[in-house]
Backbone as CSV, one residue per row, in Angstrom:
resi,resn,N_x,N_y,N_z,CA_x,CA_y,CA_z,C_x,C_y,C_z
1,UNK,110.222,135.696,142.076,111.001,134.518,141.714,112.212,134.899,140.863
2,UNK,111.931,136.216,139.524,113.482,135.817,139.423,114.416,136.559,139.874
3,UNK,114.079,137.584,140.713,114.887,137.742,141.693,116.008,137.266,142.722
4,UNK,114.971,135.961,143.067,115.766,134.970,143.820,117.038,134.360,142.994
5,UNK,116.239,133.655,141.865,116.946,133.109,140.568,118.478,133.770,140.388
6,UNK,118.512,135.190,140.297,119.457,136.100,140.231,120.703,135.858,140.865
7,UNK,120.121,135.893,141.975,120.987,135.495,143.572,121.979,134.287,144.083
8,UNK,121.170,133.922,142.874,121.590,132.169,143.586,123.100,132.094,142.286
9,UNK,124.352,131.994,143.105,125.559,131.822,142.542,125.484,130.821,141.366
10,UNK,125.810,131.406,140.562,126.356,130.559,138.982,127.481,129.927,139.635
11,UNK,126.901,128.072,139.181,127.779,127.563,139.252,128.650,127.114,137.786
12,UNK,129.876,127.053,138.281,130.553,127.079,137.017,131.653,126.039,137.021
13,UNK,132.105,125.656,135.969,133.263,124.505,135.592,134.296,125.295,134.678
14,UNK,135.401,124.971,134.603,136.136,125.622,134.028,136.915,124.462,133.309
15,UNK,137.200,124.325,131.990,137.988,123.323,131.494,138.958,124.125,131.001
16,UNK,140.023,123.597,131.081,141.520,124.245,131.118,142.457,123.172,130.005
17,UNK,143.079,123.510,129.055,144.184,122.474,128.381,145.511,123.014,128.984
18,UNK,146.335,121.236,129.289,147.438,121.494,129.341,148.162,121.734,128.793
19,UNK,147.675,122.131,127.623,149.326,122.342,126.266,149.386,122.906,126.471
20,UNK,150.735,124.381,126.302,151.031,125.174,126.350,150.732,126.049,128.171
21,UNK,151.008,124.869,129.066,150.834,125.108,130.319,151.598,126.218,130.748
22,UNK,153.154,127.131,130.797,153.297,128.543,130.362,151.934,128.930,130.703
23,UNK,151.458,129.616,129.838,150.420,129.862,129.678,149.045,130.056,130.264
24,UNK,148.328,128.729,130.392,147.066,128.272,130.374,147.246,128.212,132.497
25,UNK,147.922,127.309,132.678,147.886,127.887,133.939,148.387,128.846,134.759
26,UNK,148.489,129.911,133.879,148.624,131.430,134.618,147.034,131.677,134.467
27,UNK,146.262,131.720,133.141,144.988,131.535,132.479,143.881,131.078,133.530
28,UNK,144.047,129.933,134.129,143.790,129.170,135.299,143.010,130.017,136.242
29,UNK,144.760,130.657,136.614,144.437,131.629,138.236,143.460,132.192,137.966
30,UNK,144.067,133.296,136.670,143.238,134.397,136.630,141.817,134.068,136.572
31,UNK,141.094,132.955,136.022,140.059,132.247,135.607,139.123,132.495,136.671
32,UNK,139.727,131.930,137.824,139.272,130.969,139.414,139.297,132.545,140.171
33,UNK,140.231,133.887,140.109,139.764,134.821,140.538,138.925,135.868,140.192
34,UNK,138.869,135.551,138.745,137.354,136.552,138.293,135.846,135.878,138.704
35,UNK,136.262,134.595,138.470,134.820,133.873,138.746,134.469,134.179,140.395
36,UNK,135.650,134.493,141.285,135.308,134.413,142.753,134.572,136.107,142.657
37,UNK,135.417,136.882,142.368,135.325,138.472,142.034,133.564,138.671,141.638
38,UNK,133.177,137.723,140.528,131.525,137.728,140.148,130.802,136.959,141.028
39,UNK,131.255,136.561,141.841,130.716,135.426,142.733,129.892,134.215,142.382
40,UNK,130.580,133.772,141.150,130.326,132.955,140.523,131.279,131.691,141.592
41,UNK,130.647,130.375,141.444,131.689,129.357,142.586,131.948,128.371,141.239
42,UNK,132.937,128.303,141.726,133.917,127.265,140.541,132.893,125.851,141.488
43,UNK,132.987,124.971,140.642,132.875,123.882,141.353,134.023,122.759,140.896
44,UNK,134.127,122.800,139.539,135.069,122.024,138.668,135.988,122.497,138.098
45,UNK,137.408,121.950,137.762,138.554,122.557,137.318,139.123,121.100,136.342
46,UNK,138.658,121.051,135.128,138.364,119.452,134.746,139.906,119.842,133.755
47,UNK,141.120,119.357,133.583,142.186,119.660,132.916,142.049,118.577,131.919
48,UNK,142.415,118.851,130.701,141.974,118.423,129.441,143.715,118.446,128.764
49,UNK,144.410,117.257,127.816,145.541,117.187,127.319,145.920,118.627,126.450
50,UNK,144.926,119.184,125.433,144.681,120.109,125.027,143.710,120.458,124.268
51,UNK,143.534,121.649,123.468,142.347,122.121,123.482,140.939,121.600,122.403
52,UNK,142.129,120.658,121.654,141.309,119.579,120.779,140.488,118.739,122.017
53,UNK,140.868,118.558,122.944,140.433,117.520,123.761,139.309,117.515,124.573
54,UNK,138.984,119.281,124.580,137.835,119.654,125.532,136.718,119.980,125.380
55,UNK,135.935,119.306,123.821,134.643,118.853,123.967,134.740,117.743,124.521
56,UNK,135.355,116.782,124.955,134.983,115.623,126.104,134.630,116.023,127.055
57,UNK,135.496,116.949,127.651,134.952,117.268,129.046,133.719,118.200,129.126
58,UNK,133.844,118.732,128.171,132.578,119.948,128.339,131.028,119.122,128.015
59,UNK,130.997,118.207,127.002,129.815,116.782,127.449,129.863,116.329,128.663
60,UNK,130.560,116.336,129.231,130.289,115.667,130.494,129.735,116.551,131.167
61,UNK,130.497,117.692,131.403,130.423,119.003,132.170,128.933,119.596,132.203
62,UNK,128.246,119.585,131.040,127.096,120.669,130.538,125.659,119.162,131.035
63,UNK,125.984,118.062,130.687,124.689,117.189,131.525,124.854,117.173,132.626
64,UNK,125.533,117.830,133.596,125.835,117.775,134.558,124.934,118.376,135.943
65,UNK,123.461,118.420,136.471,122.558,119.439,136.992,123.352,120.274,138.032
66,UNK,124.574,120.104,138.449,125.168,120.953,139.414,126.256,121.665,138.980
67,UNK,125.939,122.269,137.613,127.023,122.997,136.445,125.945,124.155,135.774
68,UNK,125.786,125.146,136.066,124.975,126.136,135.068,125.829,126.774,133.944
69,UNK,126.922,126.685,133.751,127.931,126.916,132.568,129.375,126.681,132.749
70,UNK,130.044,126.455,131.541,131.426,126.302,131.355,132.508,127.555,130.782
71,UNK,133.441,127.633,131.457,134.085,128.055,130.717,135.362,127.731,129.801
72,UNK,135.591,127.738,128.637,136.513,126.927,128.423,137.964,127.584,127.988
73,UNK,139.124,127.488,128.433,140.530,128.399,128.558,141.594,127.345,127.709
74,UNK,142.549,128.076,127.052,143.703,127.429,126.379,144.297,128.593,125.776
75,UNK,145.036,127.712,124.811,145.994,128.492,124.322,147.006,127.456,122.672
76,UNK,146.288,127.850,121.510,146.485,127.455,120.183,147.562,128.417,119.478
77,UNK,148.724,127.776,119.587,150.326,128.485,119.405,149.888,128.400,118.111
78,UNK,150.491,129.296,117.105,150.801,128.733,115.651,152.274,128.195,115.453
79,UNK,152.561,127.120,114.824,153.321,126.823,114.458,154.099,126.259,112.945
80,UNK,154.281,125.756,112.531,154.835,126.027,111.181,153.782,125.364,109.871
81,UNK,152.708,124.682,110.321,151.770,124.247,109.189,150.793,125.340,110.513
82,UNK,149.573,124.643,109.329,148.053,125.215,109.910,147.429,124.408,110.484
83,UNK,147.753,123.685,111.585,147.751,122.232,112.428,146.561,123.456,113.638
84,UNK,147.048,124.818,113.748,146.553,125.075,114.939,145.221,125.447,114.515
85,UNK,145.068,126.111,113.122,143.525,126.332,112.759,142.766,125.216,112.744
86,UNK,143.367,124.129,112.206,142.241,122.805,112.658,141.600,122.690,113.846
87,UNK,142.766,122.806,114.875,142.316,122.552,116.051,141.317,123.471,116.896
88,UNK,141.821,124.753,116.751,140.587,125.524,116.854,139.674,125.946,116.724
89,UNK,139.159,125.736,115.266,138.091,126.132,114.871,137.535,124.541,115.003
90,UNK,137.748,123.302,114.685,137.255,122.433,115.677,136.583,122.126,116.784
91,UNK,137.500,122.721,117.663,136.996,122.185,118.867,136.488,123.346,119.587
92,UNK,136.447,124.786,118.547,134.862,125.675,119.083,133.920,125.184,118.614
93,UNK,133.806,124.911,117.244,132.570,124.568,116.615,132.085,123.601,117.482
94,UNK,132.479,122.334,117.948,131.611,121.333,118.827,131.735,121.805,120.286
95,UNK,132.234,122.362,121.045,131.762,123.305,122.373,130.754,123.951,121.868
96,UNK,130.874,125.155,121.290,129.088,125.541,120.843,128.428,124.835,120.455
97,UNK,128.243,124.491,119.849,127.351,122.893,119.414,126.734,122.698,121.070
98,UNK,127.754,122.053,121.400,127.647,121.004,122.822,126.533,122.345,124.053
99,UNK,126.887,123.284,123.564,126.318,124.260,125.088,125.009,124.266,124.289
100,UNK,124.569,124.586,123.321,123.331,125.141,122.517,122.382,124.138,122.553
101,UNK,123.102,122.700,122.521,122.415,121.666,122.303,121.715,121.471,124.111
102,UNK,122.788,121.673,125.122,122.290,121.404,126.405,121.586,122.442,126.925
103,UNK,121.915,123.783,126.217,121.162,124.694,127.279,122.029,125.394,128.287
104,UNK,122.902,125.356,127.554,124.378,125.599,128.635,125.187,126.913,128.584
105,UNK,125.897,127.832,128.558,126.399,128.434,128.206,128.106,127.811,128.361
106,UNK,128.357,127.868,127.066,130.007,127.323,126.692,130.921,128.124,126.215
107,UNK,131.399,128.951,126.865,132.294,130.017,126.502,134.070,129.932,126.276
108,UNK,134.193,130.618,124.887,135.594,130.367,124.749,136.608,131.355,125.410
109,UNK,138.106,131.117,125.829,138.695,131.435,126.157,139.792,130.859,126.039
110,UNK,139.942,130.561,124.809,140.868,130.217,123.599,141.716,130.702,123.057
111,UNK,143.297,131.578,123.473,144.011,132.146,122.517,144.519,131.850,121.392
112,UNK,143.949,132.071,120.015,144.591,131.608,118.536,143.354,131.567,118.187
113,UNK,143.524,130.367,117.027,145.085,130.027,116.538,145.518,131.246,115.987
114,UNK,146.736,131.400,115.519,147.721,132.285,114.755,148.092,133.121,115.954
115,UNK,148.128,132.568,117.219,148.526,133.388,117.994,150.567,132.646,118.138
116,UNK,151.440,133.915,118.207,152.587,133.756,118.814,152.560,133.385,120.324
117,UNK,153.787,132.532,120.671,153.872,132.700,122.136,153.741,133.818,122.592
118,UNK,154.593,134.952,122.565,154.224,136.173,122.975,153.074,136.819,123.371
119,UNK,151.931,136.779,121.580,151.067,137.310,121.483,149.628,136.263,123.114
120,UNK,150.058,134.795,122.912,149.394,134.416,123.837,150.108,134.837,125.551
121,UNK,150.995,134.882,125.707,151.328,135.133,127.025,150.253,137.027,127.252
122,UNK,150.713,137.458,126.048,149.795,139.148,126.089,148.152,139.009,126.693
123,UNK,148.092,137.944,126.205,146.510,137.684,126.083,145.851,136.886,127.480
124,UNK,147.148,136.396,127.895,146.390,135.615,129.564,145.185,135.803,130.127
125,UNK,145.162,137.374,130.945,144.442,137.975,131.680,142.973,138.319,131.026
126,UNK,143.293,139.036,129.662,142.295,139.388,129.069,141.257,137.923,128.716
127,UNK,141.732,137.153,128.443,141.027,135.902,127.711,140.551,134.725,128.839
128,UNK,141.227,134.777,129.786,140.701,134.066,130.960,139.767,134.416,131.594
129,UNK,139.785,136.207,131.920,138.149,136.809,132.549,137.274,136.878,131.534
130,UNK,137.445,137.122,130.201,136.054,137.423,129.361,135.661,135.709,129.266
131,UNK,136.114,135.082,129.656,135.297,133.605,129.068,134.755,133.509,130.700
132,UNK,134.903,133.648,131.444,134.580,133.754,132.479,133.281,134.892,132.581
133,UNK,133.871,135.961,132.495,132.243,136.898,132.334,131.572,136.626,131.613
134,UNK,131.499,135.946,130.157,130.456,136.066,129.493,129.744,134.545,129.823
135,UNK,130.546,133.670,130.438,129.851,132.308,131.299,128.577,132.780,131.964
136,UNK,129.385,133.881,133.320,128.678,134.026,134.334,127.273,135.137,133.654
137,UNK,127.554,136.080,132.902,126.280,136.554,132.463,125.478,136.223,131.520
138,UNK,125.666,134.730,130.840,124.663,134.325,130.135,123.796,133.176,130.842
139,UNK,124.677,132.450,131.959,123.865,131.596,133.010,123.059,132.590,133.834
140,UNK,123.343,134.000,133.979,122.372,134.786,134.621,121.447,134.957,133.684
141,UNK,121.832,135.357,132.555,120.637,135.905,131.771,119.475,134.736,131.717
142,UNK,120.064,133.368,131.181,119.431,132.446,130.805,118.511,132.093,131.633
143,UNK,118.885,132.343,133.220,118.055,131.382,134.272,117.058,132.563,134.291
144,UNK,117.047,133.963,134.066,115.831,134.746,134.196,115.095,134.219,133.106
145,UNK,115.882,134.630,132.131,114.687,134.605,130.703,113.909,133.251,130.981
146,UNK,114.717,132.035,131.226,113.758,131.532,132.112,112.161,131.426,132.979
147,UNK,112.579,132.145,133.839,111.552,132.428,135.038,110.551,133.579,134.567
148,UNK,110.553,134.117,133.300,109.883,135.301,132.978,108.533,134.992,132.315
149,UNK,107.399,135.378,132.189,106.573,135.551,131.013,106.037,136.750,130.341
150,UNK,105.827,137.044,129.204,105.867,138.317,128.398,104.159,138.117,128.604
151,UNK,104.115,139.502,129.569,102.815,140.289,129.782,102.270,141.156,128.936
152,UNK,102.898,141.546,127.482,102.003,142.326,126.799,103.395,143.592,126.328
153,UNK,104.360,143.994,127.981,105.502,144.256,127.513,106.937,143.873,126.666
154,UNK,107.295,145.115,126.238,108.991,144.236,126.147,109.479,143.955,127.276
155,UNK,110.458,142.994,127.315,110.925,142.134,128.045,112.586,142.176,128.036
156,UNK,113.226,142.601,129.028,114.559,143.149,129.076,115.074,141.738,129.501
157,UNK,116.170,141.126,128.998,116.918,140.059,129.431,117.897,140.369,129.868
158,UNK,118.857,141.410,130.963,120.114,141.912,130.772,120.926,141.410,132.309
């Protein structure tokens, strides 16, 4: 059985903010081709105003039985107050919250805050697949650890 479990494609949602669209939908692509690359299947591409905005969608997203994890992508410019640390450390704290509470895996892929335009355009590629890989290998891990029971051995979750 968890063999099978293994096999069976992580399905995934991807919530995306439009601020700083530049950006976030280059973030996007790259998103939708790592997840194909792990053979993970997008099912959802839920676009959110910005990144304050996407614990809404990710509640929706995570009760969802045809969603085994989220990933969540943006991009938190700094700009001349500390408007962007609010927002980010915000609206991770209630995405984790929100995945832990469902059972979900909710992964950030969040550039900032204190990131420059620059420094976020640098960061596209890198920050769009790791929220993406670490989606797809904790909905793997999770659905084994799952299906397992501890026989007396240790028990590898990997």
């Amino acid at each position: 059985m968890v063999e099978l479990e293994a096999v069976r494609k992580v399905r995934l949602a991807i919530v995306v903010s439009e601020f700083n669209y530049d950006v976030t939908e280059l973030m996007l692509r790259k998103a939708i081709s790592h997840a194909e690359f792990l053979g993970a299947e997008v099912r959802y591409v839920f676009k959110v105003p910005g990144v304050f905005d996407a614990p809404y969608a990710v509640a929706e997203l995570v009760r969802r039985d045809d969603v085994d994890a989220v990933a969540v992508i943006g991009a938190v410019i700094k700009g001349e107050t500390k408007h962007d640390e609010l927002v980010a450390h915000q609206a991770a704290r209630k995405m984790l919250d929100l995945g832990v509470e469902h059972g979900k895996p909710v992964t950030l892929g969040v550039i900032g805050p204190g990131a420059t335009r620059m420094q976020a355009q640098a960061r596209i590629e890198e920050y769009a697949r790791r929220a993406v890989e670490a989606a797809v290998k904790m909905a793997r891990r999770l659905s084994k650890f799952r299906s397992v029971k501890f026989e007396g051995n240790t028990v590898f979750i990997e």
